[in-house]
C-alpha positions in Angstrom: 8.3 -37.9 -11.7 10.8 -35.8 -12.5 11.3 -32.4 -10.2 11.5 -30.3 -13.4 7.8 -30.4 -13.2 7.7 -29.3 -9.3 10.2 -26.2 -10.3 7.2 -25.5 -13.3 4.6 -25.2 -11.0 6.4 -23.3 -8.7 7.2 -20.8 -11.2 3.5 -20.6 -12.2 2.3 -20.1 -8.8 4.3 -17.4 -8.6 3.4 -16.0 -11.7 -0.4 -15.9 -10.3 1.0 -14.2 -7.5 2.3 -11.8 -8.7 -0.6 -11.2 -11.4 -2.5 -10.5 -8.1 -0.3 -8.1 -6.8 -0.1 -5.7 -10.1 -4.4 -6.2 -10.5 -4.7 -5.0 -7.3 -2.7 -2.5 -8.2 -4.3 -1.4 -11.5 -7.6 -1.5 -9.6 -6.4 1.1 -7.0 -4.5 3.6 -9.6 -7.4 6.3 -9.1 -7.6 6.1 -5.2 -6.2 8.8 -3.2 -2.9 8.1 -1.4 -2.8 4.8 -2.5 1.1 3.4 -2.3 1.5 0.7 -4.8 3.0 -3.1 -3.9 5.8 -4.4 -4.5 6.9 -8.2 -5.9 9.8 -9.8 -5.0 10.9 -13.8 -5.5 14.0 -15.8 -4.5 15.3 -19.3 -5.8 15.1 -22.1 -3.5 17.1 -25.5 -4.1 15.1 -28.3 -4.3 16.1 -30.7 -2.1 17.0 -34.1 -2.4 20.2 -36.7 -4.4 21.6 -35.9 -7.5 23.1 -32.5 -9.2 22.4 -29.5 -8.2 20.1 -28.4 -10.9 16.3 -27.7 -10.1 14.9 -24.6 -8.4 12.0 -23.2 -6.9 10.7 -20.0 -7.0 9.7 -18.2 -3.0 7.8 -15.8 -2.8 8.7 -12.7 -0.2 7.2 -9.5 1.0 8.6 -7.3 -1.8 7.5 -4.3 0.9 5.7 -0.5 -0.4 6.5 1.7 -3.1 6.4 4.7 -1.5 7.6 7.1 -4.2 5.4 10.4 -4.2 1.8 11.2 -6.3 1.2 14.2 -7.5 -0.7 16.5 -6.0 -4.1 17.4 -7.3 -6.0 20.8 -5.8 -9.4 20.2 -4.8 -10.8 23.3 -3.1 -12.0 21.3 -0.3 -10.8 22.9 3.2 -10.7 19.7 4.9 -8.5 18.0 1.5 -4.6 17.8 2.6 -2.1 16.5 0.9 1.9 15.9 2.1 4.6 17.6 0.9 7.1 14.9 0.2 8.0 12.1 3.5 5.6 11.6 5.8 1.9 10.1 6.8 -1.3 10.9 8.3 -2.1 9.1 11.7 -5.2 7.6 12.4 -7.0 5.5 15.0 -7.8 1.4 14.8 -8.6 0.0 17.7 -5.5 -0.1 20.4 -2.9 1.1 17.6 -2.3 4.1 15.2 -2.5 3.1 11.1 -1.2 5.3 8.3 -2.3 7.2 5.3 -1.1 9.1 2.6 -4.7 9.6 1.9 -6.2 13.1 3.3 -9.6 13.4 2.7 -10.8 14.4 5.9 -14.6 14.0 6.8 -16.6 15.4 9.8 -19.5 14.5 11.5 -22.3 16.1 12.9 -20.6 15.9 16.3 -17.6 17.9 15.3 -15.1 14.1 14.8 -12.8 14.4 12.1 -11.7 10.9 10.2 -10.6 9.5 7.1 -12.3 6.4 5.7 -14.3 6.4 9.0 -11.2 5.7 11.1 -10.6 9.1 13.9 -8.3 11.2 12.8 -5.3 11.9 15.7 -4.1 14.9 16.7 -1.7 16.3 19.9 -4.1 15.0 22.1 -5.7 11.8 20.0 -8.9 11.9 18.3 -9.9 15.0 17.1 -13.0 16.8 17.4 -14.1 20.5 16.5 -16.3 22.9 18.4 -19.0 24.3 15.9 -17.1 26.6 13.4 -18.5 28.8 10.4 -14.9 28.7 8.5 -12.0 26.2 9.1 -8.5 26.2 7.6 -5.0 23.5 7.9 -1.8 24.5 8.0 1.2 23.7 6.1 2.4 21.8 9.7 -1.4 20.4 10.0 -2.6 23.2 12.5 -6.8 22.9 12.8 -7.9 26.8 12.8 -11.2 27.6 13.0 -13.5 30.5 13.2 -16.3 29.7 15.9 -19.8 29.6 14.6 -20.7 32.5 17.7 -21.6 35.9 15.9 -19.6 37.5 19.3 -16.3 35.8 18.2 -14.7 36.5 14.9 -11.2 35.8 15.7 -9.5 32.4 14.5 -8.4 30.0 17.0 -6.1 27.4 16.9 -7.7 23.9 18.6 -5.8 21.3 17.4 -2.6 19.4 15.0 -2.9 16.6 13.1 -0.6 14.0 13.9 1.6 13.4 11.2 4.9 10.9 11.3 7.5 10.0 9.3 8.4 6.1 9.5 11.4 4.5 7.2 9.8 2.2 4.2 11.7 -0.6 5.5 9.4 -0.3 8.7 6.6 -0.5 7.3 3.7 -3.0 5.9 0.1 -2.9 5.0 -2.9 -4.9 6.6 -5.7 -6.5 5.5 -7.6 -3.5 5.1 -4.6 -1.8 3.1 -3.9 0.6 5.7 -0.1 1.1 6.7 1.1 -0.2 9.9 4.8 -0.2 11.6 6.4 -2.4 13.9 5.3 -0.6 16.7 2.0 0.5 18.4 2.1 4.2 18.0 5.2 6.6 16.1 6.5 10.3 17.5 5.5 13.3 15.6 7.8 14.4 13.0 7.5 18.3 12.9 9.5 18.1 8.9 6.2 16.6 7.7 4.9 19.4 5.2 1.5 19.8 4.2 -0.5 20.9 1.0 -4.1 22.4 2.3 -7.0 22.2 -0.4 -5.2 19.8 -2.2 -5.2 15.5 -2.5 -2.4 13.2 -3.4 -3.0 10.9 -6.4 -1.9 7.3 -6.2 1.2 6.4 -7.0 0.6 3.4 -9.4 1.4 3.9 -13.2 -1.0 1.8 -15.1 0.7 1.5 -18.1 3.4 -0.1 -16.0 1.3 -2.4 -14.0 -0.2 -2.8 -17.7 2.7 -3.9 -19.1 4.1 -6.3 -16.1 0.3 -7.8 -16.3 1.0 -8.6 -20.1 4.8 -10.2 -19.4 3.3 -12.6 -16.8 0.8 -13.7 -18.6 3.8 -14.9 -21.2 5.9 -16.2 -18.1 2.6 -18.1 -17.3 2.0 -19.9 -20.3 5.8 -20.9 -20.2 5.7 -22.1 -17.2 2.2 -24.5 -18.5 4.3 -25.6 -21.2 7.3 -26.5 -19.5 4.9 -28.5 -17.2 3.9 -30.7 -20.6 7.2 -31.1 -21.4 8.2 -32.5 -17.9 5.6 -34.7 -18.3 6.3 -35.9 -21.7 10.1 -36.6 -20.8 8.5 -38.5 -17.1 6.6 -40.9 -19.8 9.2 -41.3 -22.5 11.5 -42.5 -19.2 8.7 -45.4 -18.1 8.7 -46.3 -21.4 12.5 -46.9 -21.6 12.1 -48.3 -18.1 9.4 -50.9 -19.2 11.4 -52.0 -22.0 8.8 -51.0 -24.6 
């Protein structure tokens, strides 16, 4: 059969991938921090006799958009969002994740985390003493008031760890959380934060709208190129049968 009909269903897989890529997207456009994904093909010869005239479409890691959301105050003294660069670090297994997501929760034990993965600090996970007020600074400074009616003075017990990794470094897992090459990343003291407040994600759904609508064109292209390969592979028997 003719490889016309091998670069046509190339080019439809890769329209199905990419459809996948933008839903996901469009799904996630009202979660906190999310950082939309990126799409990115290349051509690829097909290989074999004859002119050099049938492609394949390759699909690549098109990497993170990692443009800023706007910030959105919440009230909430344990909401943070950052100012510009930078992530929050957080705990998975043997190896530090990161977030642009910082809506902190605390259990009855004191253990701060965020989507039930421990938050870091200076010293790793972070845990608070019994407090009646708590407050985050702009450089992610935990200060709390003790919950003892003898102390009323605030006290500084910990700093969130917060990092600033190149996009190029970066990737997402499984789980969606981003991860760099290495294990764990220094502390970047240019990292600003916004206390009270929660980044939106960065999607724009009448983009991801609009690239959903295009591929679904580019799809049905693709289908009919596919009939016409096949078409053009009978009409060739034909002329090879002699009939």
């Amino acid at each position: 059969m003719d490889r016309l009909i091998y670069t046509a269903v190339s080019g439809a897989n890769r329209s199905l991938s990419q459809q996948m890529i933008h839903a996901n997207n469009l799904a996630n456009a009202n979660t906190e921090g999310f950082r939309a994904d990126l799409e990115r093909a290349t051509a690829q010869a097909v290989p074999g006799a004859g002119y050099d005239s049938r492609y394949q479409v390759r699909s690549v890691n098109g990497g993170i958009n990692m443009a800023h959301g706007a910030l959105q105050e919440t009230g909430r003294e344990l909401d943070i969002g950052i100012k510009g660069a930078g992530l929050i670090a957080v705990r998975e297994g043997r190896r530090e994740v990161y977030t642009r997501n910082g809506h902190i929760d605390i259990d009855d034990a004191g253990n701060l985390s965020i989507a039930g993965k421990a938050l870091l600090g200076e010293d790793g996970p972070i845990q608070l003493p019994a407090f009646s007020q708590v407050a985050i600074g702009d450089d992610g400074t935990i200060t709390i008031v003790p919950e003892d009616g003898n102390v009323a003075a605030a006290i500084d017990v910990e700093r969130i760890k917060l990092v600033d990794i190149p996009t190029g470094q970066l990737r997402k897992n499984n789980e969606g959380w981003l991860i760099a090459n290495r294990l764990t990343a220094p502390r970047s003291e240019n990292v600003q934060l916004a206390s009270q407040h929660l980044e939106a994600s960065n999607v724009s759904a009448v983009n991801e709208m609009v690239q959903t609508m295009s591929l679904s064109r580019q799809f049905e292209a693709q289908i009919k190129m596919m009939k016409a390969a096949e078409t053009l592979a009978q009409a060739g028997n034909r002329l090879l049968r002699g009939s």
